[in-house]
C-alpha positions in Angstrom: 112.1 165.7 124.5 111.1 162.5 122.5 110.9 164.5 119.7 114.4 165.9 120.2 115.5 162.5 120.1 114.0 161.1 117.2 115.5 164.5 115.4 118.6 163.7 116.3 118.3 160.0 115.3 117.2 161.2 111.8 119.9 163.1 111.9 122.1 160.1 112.4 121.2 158.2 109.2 121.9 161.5 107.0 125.7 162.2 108.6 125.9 158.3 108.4 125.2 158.9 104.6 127.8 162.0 104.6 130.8 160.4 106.7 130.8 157.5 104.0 131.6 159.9 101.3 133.8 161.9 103.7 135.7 158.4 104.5 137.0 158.2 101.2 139.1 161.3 101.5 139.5 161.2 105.5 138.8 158.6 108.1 139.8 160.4 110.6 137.3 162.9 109.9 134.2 160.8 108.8 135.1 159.1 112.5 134.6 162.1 114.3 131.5 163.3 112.5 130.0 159.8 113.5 131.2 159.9 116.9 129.7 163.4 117.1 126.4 162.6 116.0 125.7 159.3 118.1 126.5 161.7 120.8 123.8 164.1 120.2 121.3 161.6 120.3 122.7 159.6 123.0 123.2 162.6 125.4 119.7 163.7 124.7 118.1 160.7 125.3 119.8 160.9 129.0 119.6 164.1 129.3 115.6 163.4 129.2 115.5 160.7 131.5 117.7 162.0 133.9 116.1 163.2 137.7 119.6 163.6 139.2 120.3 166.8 138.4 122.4 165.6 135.3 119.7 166.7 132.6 121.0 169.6 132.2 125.2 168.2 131.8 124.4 165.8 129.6 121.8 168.5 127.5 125.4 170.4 127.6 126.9 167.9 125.9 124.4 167.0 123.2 124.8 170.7 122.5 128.2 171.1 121.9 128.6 167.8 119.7 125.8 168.9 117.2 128.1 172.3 117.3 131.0 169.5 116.4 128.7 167.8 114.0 127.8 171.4 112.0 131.4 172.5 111.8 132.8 169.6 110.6 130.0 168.7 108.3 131.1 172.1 106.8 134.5 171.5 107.0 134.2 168.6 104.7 132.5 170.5 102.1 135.1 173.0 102.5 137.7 170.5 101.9 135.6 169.0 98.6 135.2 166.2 100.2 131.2 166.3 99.3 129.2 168.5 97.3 127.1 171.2 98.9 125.5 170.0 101.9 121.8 169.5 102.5 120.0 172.5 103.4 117.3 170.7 104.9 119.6 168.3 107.4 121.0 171.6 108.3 118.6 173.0 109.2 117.4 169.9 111.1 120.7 170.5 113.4 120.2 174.4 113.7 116.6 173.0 115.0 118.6 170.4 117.4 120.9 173.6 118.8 118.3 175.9 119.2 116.2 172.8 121.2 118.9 171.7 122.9 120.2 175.5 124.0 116.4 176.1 125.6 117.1 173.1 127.9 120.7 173.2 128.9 120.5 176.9 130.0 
C-alpha cells in the first residue's frame, strides 16, 4: 500500500501543475481538482494504517476522489482550459482506481 501512496503523491505534483493552468480560467475548479487529489493520497495513507475496521471507508473514499480528480481533469480540457492531457498521469490514476477498487471491495 506504500506504493499506492507514493502514486498518489506523484500524482499530486502533476494535478498541482494542471489546477495552476486550470486557475486562470476557473478557481473554483482548479480548487476542487486540488482538494480531490490531496484526498486520494491522504485517504490511502489511512486507509493503510487503519486496524479499526476503517481501511476499507477511507479506501472508499480515496476511490471516489481519484474518480473526481479523472472527470474533472477531463472536464477542464473539455472546457479549453489546458491542452490535451497527459496520457501517462492518466493512466497513473486509472492505476490508482484499479488499486484502490481491489482494496475497498
Amino acid at each position: 500500500m506504500l506504493k499506492l501512496t507514493e502514486n498518489a503523491i506523484g500524482c499530486c505534483r502533476d494535478v498541482g501543475r494542471i489546477a495552476k493552468l486550470v486557475a486562470k480560467h476557473d478557481r473554483s475548479l482548479a480548487d476542487q481538482l486540488r482538494r480531490a487529489m490531496a484526498s486520494v493520497a491522504l485517504n490511502a495513507a489511512e486507509g493503510t494504517g487503519a486496524h479499526d475496521g476503517n481501511g476499507r471507508m477511507r479506501f472508499r473514499i480515496a476511490l471516489g476522489s481519484a474518480r473526481e480528480v479523472d472527470v474533472a481533469l477531463r472536464v477542464a480540457e473539455a472546457f479549453g482550459y489546458v491542452e490535451a492531457l497527459d496520457v501517462e498521469l492518466m493512466k497513473r490514476l486509472d492505476g490508482i482506481c484499479a488499486a484502490l477498487w481491489k482494496v475497498a471491495r
